[in-house]
C-alpha distance (Angstrom), angle and dihedral (degrees) to the residues before:
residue distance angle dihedral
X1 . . .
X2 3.64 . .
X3 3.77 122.8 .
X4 3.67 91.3 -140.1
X5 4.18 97.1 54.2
X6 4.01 85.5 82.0
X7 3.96 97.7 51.9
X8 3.74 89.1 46.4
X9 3.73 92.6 44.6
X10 3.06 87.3 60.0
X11 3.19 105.7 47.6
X12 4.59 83.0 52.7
X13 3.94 83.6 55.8
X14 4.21 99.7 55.6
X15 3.98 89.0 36.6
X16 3.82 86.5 55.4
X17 3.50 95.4 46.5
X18 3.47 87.4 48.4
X19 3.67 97.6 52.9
X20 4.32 85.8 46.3
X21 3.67 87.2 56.5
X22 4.10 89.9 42.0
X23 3.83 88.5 54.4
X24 3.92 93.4 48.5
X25 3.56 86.0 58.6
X26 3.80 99.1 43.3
X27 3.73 81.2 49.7
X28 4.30 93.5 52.8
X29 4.40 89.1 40.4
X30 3.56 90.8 45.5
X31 4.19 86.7 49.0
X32 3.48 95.8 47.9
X33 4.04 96.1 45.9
X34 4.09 112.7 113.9
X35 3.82 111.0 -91.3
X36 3.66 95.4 -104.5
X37 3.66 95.8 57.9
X38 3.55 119.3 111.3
X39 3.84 133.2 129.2
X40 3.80 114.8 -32.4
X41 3.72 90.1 25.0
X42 4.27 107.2 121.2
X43 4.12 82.8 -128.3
X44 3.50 93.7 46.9
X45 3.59 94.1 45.1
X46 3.48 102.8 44.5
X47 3.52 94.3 47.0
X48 3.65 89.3 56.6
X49 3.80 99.1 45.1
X50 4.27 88.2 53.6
X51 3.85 87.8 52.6
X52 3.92 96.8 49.3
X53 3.38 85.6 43.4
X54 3.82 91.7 51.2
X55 3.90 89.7 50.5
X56 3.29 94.3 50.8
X57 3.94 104.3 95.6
X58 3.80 94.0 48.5
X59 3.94 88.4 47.9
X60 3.58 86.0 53.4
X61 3.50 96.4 50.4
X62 4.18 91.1 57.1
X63 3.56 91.6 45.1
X64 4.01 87.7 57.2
X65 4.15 99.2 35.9
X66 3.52 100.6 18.0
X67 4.25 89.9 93.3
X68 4.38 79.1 64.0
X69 4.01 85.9 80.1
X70 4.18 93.1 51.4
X71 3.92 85.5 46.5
X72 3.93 92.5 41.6
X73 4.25 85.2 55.4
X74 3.53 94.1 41.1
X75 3.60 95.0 57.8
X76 3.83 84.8 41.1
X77 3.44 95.5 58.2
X78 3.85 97.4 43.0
X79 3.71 96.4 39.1
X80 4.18 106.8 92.5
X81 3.67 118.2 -103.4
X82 3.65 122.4 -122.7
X83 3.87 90.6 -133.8
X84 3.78 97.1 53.3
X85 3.90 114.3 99.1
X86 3.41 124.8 -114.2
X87 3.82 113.8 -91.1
X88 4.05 107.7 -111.5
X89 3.07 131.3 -105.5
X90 3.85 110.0 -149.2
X91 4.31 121.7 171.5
X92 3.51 124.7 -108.3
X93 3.64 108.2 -100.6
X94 3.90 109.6 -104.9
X95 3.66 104.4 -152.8
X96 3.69 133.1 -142.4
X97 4.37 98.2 -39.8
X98 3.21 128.1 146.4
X99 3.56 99.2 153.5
X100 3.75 118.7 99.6
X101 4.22 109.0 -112.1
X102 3.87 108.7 -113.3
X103 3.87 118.3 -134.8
């Protein structure tokens, strides 16, 4: 475990609800646009452009701590689980001796 995976976490968890709250108001702009707006329209467009521009900080913060979730299940998946048996340890097979070993 890393010490810095819960900062950065954290950081992935407010730019997602960010971008939620981003998309809610994408959804309410795009809703209130004129009928005839659609891509290539000036309304259209503009309203578009201000939104990815609004989304951009919490896009940028996935882009830079996003890799934290690959590391997170990498570690996960190498790390040993609590539920797996113990290997077992078995002897060496000794073979037919009945001679004392000589030091």
């Amino acid at each position: 475990m890393q010490s810095r995976w819960v900062w950065q976490l954290g950081v992935l968890q407010d730019a997602l609800e960010r971008l939620d709250t981003l998309a809610e108001r994408w959804q309410a702009t795009r809703d209130e646009l004129p009928a005839d707006a659609h891509r290539g329209t000036d309304a259209y467009d503009i309203a578009l452009a201000t939104h990815h521009a609004e989304c951009r900080d919490a896009l940028h913060d996935w882009a830079t701590h996003g890799h934290t979730l690959t590391e997170i299940n990498t570690a996960a998946r190498r790390a040993p689980s609590p539920l797996a048996l113990p290997p077992m340890v078995t002897a060496a097979p000794t073979g037919d001796r009945t001679a004392p070993a000589h030091r």
